[in-house]
N, C-alpha and C positions, 0 to 999 in steps of 0.2 A: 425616567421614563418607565411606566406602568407595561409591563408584559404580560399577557393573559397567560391563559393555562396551555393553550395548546401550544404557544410560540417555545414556552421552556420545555414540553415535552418535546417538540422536533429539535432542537436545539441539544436538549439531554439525549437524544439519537443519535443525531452527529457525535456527540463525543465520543458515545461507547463505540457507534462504529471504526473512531481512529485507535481504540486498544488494540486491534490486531495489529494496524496498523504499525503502533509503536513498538510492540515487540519483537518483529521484525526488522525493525529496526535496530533494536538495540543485540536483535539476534545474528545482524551483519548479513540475513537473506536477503533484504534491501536496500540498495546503495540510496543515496541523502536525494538523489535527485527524482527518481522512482519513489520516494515516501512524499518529495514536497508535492509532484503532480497528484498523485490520490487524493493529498490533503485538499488539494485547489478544490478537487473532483467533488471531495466529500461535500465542501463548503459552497458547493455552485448547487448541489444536489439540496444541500440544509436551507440553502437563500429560496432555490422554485419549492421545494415541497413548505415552506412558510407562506410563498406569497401562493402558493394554490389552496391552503386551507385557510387563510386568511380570506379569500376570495369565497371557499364555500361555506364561511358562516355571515359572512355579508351577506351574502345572496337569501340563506335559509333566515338572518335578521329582517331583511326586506321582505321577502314571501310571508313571515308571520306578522307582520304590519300591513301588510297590506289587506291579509286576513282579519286582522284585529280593528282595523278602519272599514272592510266592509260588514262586519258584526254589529258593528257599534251604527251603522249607515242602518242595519234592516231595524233596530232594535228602538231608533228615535222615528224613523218610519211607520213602524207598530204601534208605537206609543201615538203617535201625532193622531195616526188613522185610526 
């Protein structure tokens, strides 16, 4: 499976965000059950903030197609006429 750009860059976010995370852990400020929720946390947060920028380059793919089909609509218009 092909991953764009932007999916490994949130992706490459979540992870750095769990460095604190682990050193804390291995620092014994937080117990195993306290790191696994954050970790949940991180990963519920890395899954919306994926499917919300996947949704806003959809949207801005569609808006520019539909710009690109009415250009292309005035330009065989002009011609025709």
């Amino acid at each position: 499976m092909k991953s764009g750009p932007i999916r490994r860059l949130i992706a490459a976010a979540g992870l750095i965000t769990l460095i604190p995370l682990a050193l804390s852990l291995f620092q014994g400020s937080v117990t195993l059950v306290d790191a696994a929720q954050r970790g949940v946390l991180t990963l519920v947060a890395v899954i919306v903030a994926n499917r919300i920028a996947s949704a806003g380059v959809r949207v801005m793919a569609q808006s520019m197609d539909r710009e690109a089909q009415a250009v292309t609509n005035r330009r065989s218009t002009d011609v025709a006429g």
